[in-house]
N, C-alpha and C positions, 0 to 999 in steps of 0.2 A: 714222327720226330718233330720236335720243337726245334726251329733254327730264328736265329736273329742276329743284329749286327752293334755290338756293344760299341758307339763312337768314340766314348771316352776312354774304355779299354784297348781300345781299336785292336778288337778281336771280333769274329763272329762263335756264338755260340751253340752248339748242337745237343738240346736237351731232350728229354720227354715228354711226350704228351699225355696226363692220367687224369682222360675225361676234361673236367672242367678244371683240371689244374692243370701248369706244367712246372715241369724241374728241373732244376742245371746243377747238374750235382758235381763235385768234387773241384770247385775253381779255388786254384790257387792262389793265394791272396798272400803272402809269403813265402818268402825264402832264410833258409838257414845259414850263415857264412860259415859256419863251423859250431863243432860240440861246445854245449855251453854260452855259444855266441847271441848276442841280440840277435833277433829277427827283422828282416827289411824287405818293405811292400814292395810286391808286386806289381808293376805301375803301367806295363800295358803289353801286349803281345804283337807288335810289329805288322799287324794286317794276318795274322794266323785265326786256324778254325779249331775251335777247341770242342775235342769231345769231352762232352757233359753230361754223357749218359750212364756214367758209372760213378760209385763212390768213392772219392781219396781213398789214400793209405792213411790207418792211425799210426799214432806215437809204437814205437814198438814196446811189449808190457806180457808180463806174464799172463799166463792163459787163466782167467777166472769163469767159471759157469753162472753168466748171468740168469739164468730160465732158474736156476736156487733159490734163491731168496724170492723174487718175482711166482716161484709153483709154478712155473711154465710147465705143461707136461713134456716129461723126456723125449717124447716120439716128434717133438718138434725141431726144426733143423734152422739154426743161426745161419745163415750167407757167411762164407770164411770171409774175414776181411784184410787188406791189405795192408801192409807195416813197413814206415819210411821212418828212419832219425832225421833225414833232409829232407823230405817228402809231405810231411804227416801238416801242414800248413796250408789246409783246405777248408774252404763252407760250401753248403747245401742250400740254393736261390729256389725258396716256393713260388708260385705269381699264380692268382687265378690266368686261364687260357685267352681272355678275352682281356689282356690287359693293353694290348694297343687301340680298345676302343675305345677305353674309360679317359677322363677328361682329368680331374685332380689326385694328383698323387696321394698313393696308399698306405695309412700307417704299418710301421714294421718294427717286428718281436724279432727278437734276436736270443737264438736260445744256447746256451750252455750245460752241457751234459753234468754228471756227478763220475764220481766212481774214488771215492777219497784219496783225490788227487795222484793215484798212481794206475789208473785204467781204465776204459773206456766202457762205464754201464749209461746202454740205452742209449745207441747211435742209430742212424734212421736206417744203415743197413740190416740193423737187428730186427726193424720194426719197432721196437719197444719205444722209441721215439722219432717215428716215423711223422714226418708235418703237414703229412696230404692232407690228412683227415681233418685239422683244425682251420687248414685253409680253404677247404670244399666245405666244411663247413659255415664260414664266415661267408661263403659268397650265397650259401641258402638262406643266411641270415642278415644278406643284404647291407651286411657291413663288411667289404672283404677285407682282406688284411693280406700279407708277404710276410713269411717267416725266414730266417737265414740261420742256420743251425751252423756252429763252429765246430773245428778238432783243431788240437793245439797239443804243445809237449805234454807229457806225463812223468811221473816217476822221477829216477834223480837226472835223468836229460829236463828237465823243468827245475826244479831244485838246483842245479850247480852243484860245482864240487869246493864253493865257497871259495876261492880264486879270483872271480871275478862277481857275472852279474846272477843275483839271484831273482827268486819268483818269475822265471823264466815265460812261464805257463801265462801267469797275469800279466805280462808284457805280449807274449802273444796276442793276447785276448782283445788287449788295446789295441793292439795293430789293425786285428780284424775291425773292430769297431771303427776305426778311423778309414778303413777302407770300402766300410759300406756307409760312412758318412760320405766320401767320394765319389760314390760308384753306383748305390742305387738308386736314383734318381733314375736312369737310365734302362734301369727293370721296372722304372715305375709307382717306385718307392720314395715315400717323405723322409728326408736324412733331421728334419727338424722335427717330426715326430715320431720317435724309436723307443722303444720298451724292451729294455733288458732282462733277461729273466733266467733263472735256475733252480736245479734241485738238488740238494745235500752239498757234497763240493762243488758243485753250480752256484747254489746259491751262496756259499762261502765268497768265491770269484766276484758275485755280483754285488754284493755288498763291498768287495772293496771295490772296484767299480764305482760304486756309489759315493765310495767316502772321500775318494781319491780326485773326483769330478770330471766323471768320463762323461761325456755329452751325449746327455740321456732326457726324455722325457717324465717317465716312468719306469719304476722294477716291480719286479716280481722275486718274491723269495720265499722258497719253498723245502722248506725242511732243513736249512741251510743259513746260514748266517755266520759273522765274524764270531759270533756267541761260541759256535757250534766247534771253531780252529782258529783262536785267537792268530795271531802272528807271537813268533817266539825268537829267543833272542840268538843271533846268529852263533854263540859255542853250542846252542843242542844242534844247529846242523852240521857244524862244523864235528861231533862226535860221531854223527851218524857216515859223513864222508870216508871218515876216519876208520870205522869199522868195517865199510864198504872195500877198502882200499885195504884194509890189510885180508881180505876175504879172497883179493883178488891176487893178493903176493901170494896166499900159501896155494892158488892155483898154477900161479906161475906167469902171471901175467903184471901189465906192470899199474898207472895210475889209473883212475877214472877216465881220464884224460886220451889215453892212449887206447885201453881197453876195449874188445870184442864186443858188440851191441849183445850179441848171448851169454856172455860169459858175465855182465853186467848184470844181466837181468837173473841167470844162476847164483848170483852173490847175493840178489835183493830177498831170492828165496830163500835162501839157506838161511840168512837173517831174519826173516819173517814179518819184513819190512811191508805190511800191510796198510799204511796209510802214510801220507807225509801232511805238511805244514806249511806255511808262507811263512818267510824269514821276515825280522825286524829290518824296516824302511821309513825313512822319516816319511815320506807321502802315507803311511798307515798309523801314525800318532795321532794319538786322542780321536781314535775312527770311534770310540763308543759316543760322542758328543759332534757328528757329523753325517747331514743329512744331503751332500751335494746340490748338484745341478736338478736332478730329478724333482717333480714337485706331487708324483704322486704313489703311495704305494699300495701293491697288494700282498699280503705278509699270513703265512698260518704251517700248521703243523698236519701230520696223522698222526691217530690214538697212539700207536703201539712202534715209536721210531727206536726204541731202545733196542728193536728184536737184533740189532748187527752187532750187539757186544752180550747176545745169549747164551752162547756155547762157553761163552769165556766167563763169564760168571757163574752159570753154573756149574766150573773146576773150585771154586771159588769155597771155603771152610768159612762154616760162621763167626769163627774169628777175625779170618781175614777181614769180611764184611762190618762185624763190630770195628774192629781197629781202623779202617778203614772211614766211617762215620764219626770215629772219636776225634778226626783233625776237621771237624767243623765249630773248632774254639769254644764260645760262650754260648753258640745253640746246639751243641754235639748232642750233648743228653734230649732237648726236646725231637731236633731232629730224628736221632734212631727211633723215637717213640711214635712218630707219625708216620715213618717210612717201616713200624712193623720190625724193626734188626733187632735179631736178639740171638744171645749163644744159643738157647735151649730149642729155637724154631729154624731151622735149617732153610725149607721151604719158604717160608714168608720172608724171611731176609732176604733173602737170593731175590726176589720178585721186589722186594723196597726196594733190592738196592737198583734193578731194572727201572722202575716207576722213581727214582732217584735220578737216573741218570735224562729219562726221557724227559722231565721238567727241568732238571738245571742248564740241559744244553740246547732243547728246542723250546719247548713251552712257556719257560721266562722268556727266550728271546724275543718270541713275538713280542710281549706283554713291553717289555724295554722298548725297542723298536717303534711299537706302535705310537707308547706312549712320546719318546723325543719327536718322533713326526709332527705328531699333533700338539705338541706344544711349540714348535715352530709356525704352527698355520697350515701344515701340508695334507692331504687326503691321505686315509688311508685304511683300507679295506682287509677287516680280517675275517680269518675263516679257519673249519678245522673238518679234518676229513676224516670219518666213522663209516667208511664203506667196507665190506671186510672182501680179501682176499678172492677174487672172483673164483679161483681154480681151488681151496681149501681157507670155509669160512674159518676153522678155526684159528687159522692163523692171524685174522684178526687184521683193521685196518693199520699195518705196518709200514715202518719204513721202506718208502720208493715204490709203492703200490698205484702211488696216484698219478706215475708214467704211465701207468695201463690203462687208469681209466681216463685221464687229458687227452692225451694222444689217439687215443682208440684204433692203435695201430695192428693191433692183434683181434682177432674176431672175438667178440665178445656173446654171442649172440646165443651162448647156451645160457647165458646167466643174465637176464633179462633187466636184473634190480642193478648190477653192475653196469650194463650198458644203457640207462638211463643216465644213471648220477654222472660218469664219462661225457654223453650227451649235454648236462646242464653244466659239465664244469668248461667245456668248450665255448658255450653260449656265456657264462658268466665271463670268460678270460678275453674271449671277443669284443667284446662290450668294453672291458676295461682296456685293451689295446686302443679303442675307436676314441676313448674317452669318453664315456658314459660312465655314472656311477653303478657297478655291477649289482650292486645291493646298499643298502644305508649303512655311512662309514659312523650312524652311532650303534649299530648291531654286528653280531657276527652271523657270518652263514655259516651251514653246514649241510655237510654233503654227507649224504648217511645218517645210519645204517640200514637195511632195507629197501635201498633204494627213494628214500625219502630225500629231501632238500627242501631246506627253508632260512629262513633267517628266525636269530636265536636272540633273546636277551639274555642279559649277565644272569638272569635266574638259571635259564635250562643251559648257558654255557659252564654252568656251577657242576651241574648233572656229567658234563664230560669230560672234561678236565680238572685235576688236581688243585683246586684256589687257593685252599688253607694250606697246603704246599708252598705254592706257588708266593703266597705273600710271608711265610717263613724265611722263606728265600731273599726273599728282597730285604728283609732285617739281615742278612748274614753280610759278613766281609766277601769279596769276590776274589781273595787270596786261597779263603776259606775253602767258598763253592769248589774252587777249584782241587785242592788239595783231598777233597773228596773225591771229585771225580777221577783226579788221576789216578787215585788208588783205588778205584774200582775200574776204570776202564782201562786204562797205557797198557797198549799191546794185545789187548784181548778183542779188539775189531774182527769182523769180517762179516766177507758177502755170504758165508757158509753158513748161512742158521735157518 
C-alpha cells in the first residue's frame, strides 16, 4: 500500500503500489450541490485518511459494450464500475514510486476519456485506459511523467435541462484542471507544465479547453476536435430536453428535474439518444480562429474513424446518399464524383459516403488545426495511425483503436506488430509531455501498418489519407460540409459497429 500525507489537501492518502509506479485512485476533486448544478472543489478533508485504492463512481449512463467496437474478445471480463449523479466527481493520480526522491517537479498529462459525451469508453477500471503503462513507461525512458485521468457528468445530467447552466461536463473538467493546478505540486507534479489531452469526445473537451484558455502548456487531440461537435445553438437542446420530458410524462413521472436517475436514463434509450453536443457559450465564439494559452500541439487521426456511423449507413438507399451529397452547393456534382455516390452503385456510395464522412469531420480537422497553429508561431506535431485492429485485422485502423495500443493497457502480446507501434506511440507522447520535439513538426509520423513507424513526407502522406479530398473540401462553404454530413450521419452514431 501506497500511503502519504497530502498538506495542502490535509488529508493522508492510501494508494497502491504497481511495482515502479503508484496510484491514488478515485480522489474527489468535486462536489455536486444539486442536479443540473455548477460543480464546487473539493478544497481539503480536515486531517481524514482517504482510501485510494479503488475507483470513483462514474456518471450514471446506459450500459454500452465497450470490448464492441474496440474486438475485445467476449471471454473478457470489464470490472463492474460504480455509478453516482453526486458522486461521479473523481481522478485517478499516477506518480512513478520513487517520487519522494526525485528533486524537480514532473511534467503532467491530464487525460480525458471519449464516449460521445453520453458514456464512459475507456476508463482505467476497464483497462482500456489504464495509465500505469505509460507512466512505467516514461520512467524506463528516463523522462517520467504523472498522469491524472478525470470522470466527470455525462449524458443529459452534463447537458442541462436548459433552465439554467449548460455544458455542465466542460465545467467540470475545468474544475478538475484548476484543482490539480492546486494540488499537484504536492504529488510532485509541475502545475506550470500540464499537457491536456483526449480522444473523440476527449478531444472535442480539450479543444475547448484550449480555445477557452484553460491554463495549459500543451494538447493533445486525438480523433477529436471542435470539427468533429461544433457547439450548436441552444433551441437544438432546448428540443431534445423537450422530448426527454415529455418521454418522462407518458411514464408517469414528472420534469428532468425531479425525475428518477433510471427512469432518465429509460427515456434517453427509448429516444436513442446516442450522442450529445455542447451548447452555444459566448466563451466558445470564433473557437475556429483560437489557439489559447497552450503553445504546443500534437494533433492526428486513424485511417478508418468513420467505422461509428457503419451500421447506420449501411440502412442507408442510394438515394438517400445521392440526395444527401446534392446539398454540397456548387461542389455537389464534383463532390459525389470523387467520393464514388452514385444511384446505380449501392456499394461504393455507401463506402464514399463512409470515407466522406471520415475526412470532413477528422481528417480536415487536423489539416485546419495544424495549419492556424502554425501560422501563429506555435508547434505542432502531426500524425496518423494505420495500425490495424490487434484482435481482427480487418477491421482496419478504426476509430478508438489507438486507446489499445497508447495505453497498452490490455495484453497485447499475441500480436507482436501491435505491441510495438503501442510501445513507440508511448515513447513518442512521452517525449512530447517532457517537451522534446517527438518527431519534425515539418513532417508527419505514422504509426503503421505492420507494425512499422516512421516519419512521412506530404508524398507518402498522400499514399494514406484522402488530399484531393481533403483540398475539395477546403474550396467548399462549411454550411455546406455540414449539410452533408448531417444528412449522412444525425442519429445513425454508435459504439455497435
Amino acid at each position: 500500500m501506497a500511503e502519504f500525507k497530502h498538506g495542502t489537501l490535509n488529508a493522508t492518502l492510501r494508494g497502491i503500489d504497481l511495482g515502479c509506479v503508484r496510484q491514488f485512485r478515485g480522489i474527489q476533486y468535486g462536489r455536486i450541490p444539486g442536479r443540473f448544478k455548477r460543480s464546487e472543489m473539493v478544497d481539503g478533508w480536515e486531517g481524514k485518511v482517504l482510501d485510494c485504492t479503488k475507483y470513483g463512481p462514474r456518471c450514471p449512463q446506459n450500459h454500452y459494450d465497450v470490448g464492441h467496437l474496440l474486438r475485445i474478445p467476449e471471454d473478457h471480463v470489464f470490472e463492474k464500475e460504480e455509478e453516482s449523479e453526486f458522486g461521479c466527481l473523481n481522478l485517478d493520480v499516477t506518480v512513478p514510486s520513487d517520487l519522494g526522491e526525485r528533486g524537480d517537479p514532473l511534467p503532467v498529462l491530464v487525460w480525458i476519456h471519449g464516449g460521445s459525451q453520453i458514456m464512459t469508453f475507456g476508463s482505467g477500471a476497464s483497462r482500456i485506459c489504464d495509465t500505469t503503462k505509460i507512466v512505467s513507461d516514461s520512467i524506463l525512458q528516463g523522462h517520467p511523467i504523472i498522469v491524472v485521468s478525470i470522470a466527470y457528468r455525462l449524458n443529459i445530467f452534463a447537458f442541462g435541462d436548459c433552465k439554467g447552466e449548460v455544458n455542465l461536463a466542460l465545467k467540470d473538467q475545468r474544475l478538475a484542471i484548476e484543482w490539480i493546478q492546486k494540488y499537484i505540486g504536492k504529488f510532485g507534479g509541475d502545475a506550470r507544465n500540464v499537457t491536456l489531452a483526449g480522444e473523440s469526445a476527449g478531444g472535442v473537451y480539450v479543444h475547448a479547453h484550449v480555445v477557452t484558455g484553460a491554463p495549459l502548456t500543451k494538447a493533445i487531440l486525438s480523433s477529436g476536435s471542435l470539427y468533429l461537435s461544433p457547439p450548436l445553438p441552444l433551441y437544438r437542446g432546448q428540443a431534445t430536453v423537450e422530448a426527454l420530458e415529455n418521454k418522462l410524462k407518458e411514464a408517469g413521472h414528472g420534469s428532468l428535474q425531479d425525475a428518477p436517475v433510471n427512469e432518465i436514463l429509460k427515456a434517453q434509450a427509448a429516444l436513442a439518444l446516442n450522442s450529445l453536443w455542447l451548447q452555444d457559450d459566448p466563451e466558445l465564439s470564433g473557437w475556429q480562429n483560437k489557439t489559447g494559452n497552450a503553445q504546443e500541439l500534437l494533433v492526428g487521426d486513424v485511417e478508418y474513424e468513420s467505422i461509428i456511423w457503419r451500421n447506420g449507413v449501411e440502412t442507408m438507399t442510394p438515394q438517400m446518399i445521392v440526395e444527401s451529397f446534392a446539398k454540397g452547393g456548387e461542389y455537389a456534382s464534383q463532390l459525389s464524383r470523387l467520393y464514388c455516390v452514385s444511384l446505380n452503385r449501392p456499394t461504393p456510395s455507401k463506402t464514399g459516403a463512409l470515407d466522406f464522412i471520415t475526412d470532413a469531420r477528422f481528417a480536415l480537422a487536423v489539416r485546419k488545426t495544424a495549419r492556424l497553429w502554425r501560422t501563429v508561431g506555435k508547434r505542432v506535431y502531426c500524425y496518423v495511425i494505420d495500425q490495424e485492429n490487434p484482435w481482427q485485422a480487418s477491421s482496419r485502423a478504426h476509430h478508438a483503436v489507438d486507446l489499445v495500443l497508447l495505453f497498452g493497457g490490455l495484453d497485447l502480446s499475441f500480436n507482436p506488430a501491435a505491441e510495438k507501434v503501442g510501445r513507440e506511440m508511448r515513447k513518442r507522447w512521452i517525449s512530447f509531455v517532457n517537451g522534446e520535439a517527438p518527431w519534425s513538426n515539418e513532417k508527419s509520423f505514422a504509426f503503421g501498418p505492420f507494425g512499422e513507424y516512421k516519419e512521412i513526407d506530404a508524398n507518402e502522406f498522400a499514399t494514406r489519407r484522402r488530399v484531393k479530398h481533403l483540398d475539395l473540401l477546403e474550396k467548399m462553404d462549411i454550411a455546406n460540409i455540414n449539410a452533408v454530413f448531417g444528412a449522412l450521419a444525425a442519429g445513425r452514431i454508435s459504439l455497435l459497429n
